[in-house]
C-alpha positions in Angstrom: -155.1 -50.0 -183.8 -152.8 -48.1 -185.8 -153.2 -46.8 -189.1 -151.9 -48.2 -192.5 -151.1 -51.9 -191.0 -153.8 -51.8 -188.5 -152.7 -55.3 -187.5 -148.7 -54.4 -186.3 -150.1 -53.2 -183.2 -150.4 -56.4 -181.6 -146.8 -57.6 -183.8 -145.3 -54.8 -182.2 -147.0 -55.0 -178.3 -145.7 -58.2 -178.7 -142.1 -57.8 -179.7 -142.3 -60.0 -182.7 -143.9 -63.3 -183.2 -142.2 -66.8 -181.0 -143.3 -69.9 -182.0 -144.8 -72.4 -179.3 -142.2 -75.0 -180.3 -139.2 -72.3 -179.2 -139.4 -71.2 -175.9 -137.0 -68.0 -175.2 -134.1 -69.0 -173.2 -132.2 -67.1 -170.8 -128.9 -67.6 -168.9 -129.0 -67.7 -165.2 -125.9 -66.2 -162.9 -124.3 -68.8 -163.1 -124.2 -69.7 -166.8 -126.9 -72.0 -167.2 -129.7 -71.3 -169.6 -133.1 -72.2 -168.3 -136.2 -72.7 -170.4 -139.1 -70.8 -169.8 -142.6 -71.4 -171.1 -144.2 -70.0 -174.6 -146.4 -67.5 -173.4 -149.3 -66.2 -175.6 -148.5 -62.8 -177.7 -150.6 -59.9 -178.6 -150.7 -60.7 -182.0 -151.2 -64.8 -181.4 -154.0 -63.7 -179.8 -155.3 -61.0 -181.7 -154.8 -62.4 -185.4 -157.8 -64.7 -185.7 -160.1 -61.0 -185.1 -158.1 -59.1 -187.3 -160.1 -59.6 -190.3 -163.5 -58.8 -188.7 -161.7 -55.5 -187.5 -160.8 -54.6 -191.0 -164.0 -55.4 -192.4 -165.6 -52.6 -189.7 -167.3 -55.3 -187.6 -166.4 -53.5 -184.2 -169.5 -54.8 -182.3 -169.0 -58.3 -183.1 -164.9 -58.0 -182.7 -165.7 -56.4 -179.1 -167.8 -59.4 -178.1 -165.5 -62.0 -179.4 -162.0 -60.2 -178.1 -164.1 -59.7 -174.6 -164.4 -63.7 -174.3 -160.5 -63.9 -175.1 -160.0 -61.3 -172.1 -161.2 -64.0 -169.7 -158.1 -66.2 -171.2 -155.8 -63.2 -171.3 -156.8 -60.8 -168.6 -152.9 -59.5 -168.9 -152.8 -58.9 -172.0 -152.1 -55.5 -172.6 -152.3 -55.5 -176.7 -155.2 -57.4 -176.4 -157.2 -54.7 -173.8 -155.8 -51.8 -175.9 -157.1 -53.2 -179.3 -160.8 -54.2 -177.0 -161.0 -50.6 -176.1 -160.3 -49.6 -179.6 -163.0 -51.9 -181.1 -165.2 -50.5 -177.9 -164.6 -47.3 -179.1 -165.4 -47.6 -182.8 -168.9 -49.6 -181.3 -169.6 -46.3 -179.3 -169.0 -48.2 -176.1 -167.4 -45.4 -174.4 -167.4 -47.0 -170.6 -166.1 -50.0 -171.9 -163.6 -48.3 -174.3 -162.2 -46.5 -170.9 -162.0 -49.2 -168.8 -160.6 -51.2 -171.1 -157.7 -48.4 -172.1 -156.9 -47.1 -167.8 -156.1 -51.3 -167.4 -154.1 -51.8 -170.7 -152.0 -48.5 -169.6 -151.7 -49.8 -166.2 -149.7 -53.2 -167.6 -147.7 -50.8 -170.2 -147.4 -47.2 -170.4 -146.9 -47.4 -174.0 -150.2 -47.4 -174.7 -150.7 -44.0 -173.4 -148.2 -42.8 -176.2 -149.9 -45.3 -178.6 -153.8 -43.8 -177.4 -152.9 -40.0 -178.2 -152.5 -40.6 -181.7 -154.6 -43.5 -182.7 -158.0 -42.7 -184.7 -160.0 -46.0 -182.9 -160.2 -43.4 -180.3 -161.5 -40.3 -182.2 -165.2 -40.9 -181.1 -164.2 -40.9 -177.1 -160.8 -38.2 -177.9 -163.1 -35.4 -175.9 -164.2 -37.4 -172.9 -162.6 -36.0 -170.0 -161.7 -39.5 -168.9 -160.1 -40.1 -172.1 -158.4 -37.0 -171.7 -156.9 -37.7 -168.4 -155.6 -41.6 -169.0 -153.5 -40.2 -172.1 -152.8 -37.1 -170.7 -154.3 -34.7 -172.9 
């Protein structure tokens, strides 16, 4: 998560909150616009754990943002802001894994890793090291 507004992460990962009721729409070759379906955000998904993440609850945050995983296995924000949580826990394994598949859907997070303090207490892992590129 990133420091100061912990919770624009997700905002950001996400590109900006989209209401369910306004589906983006994009024009075809040919002119027409087609509709397609609202697709969960980062944030969406992240928001309801945000306060239980500011209040230092990592464990529990871990556990409960695990169960949305199953949900949102492509999530990106939401794997990044797992490991983070995972990391804060001291579930370094977990931390990892979760971080190598977040940077796999968006390389971003590799940028986003190097500097973010949720990752102080696994910065000197080798495996840490090598998925950010340290």
């Amino acid at each position: 998560m990133l420091p100061a507004a912990r919770s624009s992460l997700c905002a950001r990962a996400s590109g900006g909150r989209r209401s369910p009721r306004s589906p983006r729409r994009r024009s075809s070759r040919s002119g027409a616009s087609r509709v397609r379906p609202y697709a969960a955000r980062a944030w969406s998904i992240w928001a309801p754990l945000n306060p239980l993440y500011e209040a230092g609850r990592y464990e529990e945050v871990a556990d409960r943002a695990r169960e949305l995983l199953e949900e949102y296995p492509e999530s990106a924000g939401l794997l990044y802001n797992v490991a983070c949580c995972e990391s804060l826990a001291g579930r370094t394994a977990d931390a990892l894994e979760h971080l190598r598949r977040s940077t796999e859907l968006s390389d971003r997070f590799r940028a986003l890793a190097k500097d973010d303090s949720d990752f102080d207490p696994i910065r000197d892992e080798p495996a840490f090291k090598e998925l950010v590129g340290r």
